[in-house]
N, C-alpha and C positions, 0 to 999 in steps of 0.2 A: 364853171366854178373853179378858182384856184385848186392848188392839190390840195395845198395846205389846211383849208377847210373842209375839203375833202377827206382828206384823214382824218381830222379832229372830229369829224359827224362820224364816222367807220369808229374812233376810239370811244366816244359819248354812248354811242348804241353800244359798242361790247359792254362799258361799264354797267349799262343800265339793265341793261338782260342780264348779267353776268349777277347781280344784287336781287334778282328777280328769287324770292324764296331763300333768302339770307335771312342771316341778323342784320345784315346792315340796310334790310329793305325801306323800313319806314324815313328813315333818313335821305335815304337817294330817292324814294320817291316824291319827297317833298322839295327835295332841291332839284329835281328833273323836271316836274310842274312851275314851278318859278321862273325858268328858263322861259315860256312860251308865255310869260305877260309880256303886255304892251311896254311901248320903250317909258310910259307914265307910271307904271308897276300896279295896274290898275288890271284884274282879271277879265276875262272876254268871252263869250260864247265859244269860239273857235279855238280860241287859248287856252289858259292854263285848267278853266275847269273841266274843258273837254280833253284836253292830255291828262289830265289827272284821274280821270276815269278811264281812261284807253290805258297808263299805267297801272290802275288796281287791276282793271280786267285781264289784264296778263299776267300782273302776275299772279290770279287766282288758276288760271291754265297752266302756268308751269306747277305751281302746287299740286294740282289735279292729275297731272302727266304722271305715269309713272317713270318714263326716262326723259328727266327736267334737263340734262341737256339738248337734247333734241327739239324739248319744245324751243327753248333760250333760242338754239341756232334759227325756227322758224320764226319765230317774233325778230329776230335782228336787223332784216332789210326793212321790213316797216319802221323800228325807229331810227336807224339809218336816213331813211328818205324825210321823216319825218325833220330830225337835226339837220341835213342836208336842207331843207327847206325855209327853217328861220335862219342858218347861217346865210342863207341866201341874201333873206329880207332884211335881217340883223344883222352885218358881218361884226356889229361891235358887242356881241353876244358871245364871240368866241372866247375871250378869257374867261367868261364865268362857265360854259363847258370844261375847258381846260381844268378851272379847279372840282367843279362836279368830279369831273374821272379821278384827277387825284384825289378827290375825298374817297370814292368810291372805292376804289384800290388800294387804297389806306386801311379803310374797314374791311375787306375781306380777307381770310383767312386764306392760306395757301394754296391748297383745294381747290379753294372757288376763283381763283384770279384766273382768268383767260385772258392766254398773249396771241395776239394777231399783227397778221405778217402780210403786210400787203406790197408786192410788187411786183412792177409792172415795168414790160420794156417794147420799145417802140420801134418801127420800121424795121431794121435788119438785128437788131439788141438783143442781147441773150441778158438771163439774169440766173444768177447761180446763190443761193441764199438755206439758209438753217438758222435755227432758233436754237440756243443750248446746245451748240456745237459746233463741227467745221466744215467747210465745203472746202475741196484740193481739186481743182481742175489742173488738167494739162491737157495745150490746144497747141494746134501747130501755129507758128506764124502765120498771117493772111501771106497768101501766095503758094505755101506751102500745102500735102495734101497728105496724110497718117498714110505709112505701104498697105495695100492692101495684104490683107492677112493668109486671103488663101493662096500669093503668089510664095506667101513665107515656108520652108520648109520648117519642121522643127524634129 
């Protein structure tokens, strides 16, 4: 799967967990089922009426949770896999996720907006990252090796 729809299925599920026991639920869960019709807009067994029901059911469990973050975090790789899965079959589905999270994030108050940071580095890559704030690295040049400290007097 591209990144890119990879992310956008990583962003979809945070918005949609993240609305899970909101005021903005009834809205995201109506335009998060619409997602999983057919490319005719026609509902389906396996589609939007059965996500539309795997949607209420969670979020009657995060209600029911007493620490609704927690539950949110465990519900997120299922709808993750789940977006992950018609981006698959749909890639031309990905703008109306795209506006899904922006609606989604539009409606939720401060509080409730979770920002997710996903990165990833590959073969020999380092990644040095922060959210609402800074990272200051200092490396020595490749070739070069920091003195070892216990040869340091001080």
């Amino acid at each position: 799967m591209d990144d890119a729809l990879l992310v956008l299925a990583q962003a979809g599920a945070g918005a949609v967990v993240a609305a899970m026991a909101t005021d903005a639920w009834n809205s995201a869960r109506t335009r998060a089922a619409r997602l999983f019709r057919r490319g005719d807009g026609e509902p389906t067994d396996e589609g939007e009426l059965l996500e539309g029901e795997l949607l209420e059911r969670d979020h009657q469990l995060v209600v029911a949770m007493e620490d609704r973050d927690e539950a949110r975090a465990r519900l997120l790789p299922g709808w993750e896999l789940r977006l992950r899965l018609l981006l698959e079959s749909r890639p031309e589905a990905a703008e109306e996720v795209r506006r899904l999270v922006e609606e989604i994030e539009a409606s939720l108050g401060p509080a409730e907006r979770r920002s997710v940071q996903i990165n990833t580095a590959r073969e020999h890559g380092q990644v040095f990252a922060a959210q609402g704030g800074n990272v200051i690295v200092h490396q020595e040049p490749p070739g070069r090796s920091a003195p070892d400290r216990g040869d340091m007097e001080g």
